[in-house]
N, C-alpha and C positions, 0 to 999 in steps of 0.2 A: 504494500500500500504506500502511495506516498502523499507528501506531504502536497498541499498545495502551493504553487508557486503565487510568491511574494509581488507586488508591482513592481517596477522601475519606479525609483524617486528620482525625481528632476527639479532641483534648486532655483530659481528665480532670481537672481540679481538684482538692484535697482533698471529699467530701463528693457527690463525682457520680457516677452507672451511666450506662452506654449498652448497649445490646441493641440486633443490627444484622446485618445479609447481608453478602455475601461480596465488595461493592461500596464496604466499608469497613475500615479498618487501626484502633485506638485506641490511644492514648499517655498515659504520665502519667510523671512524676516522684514519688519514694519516698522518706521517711526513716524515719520510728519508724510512716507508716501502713500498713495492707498493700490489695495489690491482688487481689481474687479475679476471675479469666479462667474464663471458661467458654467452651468449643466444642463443636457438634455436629457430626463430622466426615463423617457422611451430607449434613446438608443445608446444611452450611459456615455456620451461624448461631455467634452467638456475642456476648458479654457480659462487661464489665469494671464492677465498683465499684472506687472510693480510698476505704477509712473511715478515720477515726480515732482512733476509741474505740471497745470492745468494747460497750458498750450505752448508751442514756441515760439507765436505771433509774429512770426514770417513763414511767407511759401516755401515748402523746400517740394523736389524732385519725387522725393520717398518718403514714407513715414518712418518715424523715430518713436520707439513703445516709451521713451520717457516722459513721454506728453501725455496726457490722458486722451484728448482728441483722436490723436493718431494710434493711439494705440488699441481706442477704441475701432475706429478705423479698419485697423488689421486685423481684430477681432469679427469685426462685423463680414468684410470680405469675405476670412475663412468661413463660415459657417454659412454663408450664402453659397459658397464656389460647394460645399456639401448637400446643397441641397433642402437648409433649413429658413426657419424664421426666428428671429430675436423673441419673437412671442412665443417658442416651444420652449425655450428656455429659461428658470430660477437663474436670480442673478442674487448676489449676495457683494455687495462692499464692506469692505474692510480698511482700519487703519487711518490717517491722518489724524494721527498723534500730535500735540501740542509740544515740543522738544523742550520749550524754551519758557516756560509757564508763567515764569516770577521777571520775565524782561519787562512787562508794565508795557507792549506792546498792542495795539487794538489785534482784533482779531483778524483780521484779512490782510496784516502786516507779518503773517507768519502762513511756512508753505502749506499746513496740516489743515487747517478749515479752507483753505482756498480748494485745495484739493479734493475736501469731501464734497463743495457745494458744484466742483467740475463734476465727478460722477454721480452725482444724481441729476444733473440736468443733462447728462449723456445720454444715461440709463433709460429717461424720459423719450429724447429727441429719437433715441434707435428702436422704442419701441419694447423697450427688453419690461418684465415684471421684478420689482424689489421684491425678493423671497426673503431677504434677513441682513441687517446690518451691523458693524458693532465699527463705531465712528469716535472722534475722537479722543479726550480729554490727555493725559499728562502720561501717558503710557506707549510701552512698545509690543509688538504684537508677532509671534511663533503662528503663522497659516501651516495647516496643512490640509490636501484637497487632496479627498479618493475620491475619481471617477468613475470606478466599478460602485459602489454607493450613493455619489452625493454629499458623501458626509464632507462635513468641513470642521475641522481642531482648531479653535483661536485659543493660543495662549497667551495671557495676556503678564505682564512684568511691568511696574511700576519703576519707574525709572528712579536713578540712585541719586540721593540728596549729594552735594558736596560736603565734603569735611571742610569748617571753616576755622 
């Protein structure tokens, strides 16, 4: 008898997507970026970006996944070029963590809420449904996405005070 085989995990960097079957798990780590998760829970497909900034407010040639625009962008492409619709899919955001809590900055003077109010007005424009969010405040965030499930793990780590 054996054992059942385990998924591929595949890491996420700031600025990367992956789009992937049900033979794979993705991971990333979060602080002021956010993670947009996508699953089709019929054909167990599914896809993560890490952006960093809400757009790069110039043209360029290609997309770049550290925008959220664009990165939504090649999110959306792929699962069209498959044959689907933004509407078969749970969308789950994550992340835009506040890094910097105590600077006495307004709020849209830091990347982590500008980012959370880019993927929800993304999520809106492409059509996709919010299945579940865990947004902000002063923390960082361990994703992990099984696409054989759906499941998604936020662990979440309160960020370390300074020694003064």
């Amino acid at each position: 008898m054996s054992a059942a085989a385990q998924p591929a995990e595949t890491f996420l960097y700031p600025g990367e997507w992956a789009f992937a079957g049900a033979d794979v798990r993705l991971a990333t780590l979060l602080g002021s970026c956010v993670a947009v998760v996508i699953w089709h829970p019929k054909r167990r497909l599914g896809g993560m970006c890490h952006y960093l900034l809400p757009t790069r407010g110039q043209p360029s040639k290609t997309f770049d996944a550290r925008y959220a625009d664009e990165a939504m962008a090649l999110l959306h492409t792929r699962l069209l070029a498959i044959g689907t619709r933004p509407q078969d899919y749970e969308l789950r955001l994550i992340g835009g963590g506040n890094m910097f809590p105590s600077s006495g900055r307004s709020r849209h003077a830091t990347p982590g809420p500008r980012n959370i109010d880019a993927g929800l007005a993304l999520a809106a424009r492409y059509g996709f449904r919010i299945h579940a969010q865990d947004l902000g405040g002063a923390i960082h965030r361990f994703v992990r996405f099984d696409i054989a499930s759906g499941h998604v793990h936020v662990r979440r780590s309160a960020m370390e005070r300074p020694v003064a």
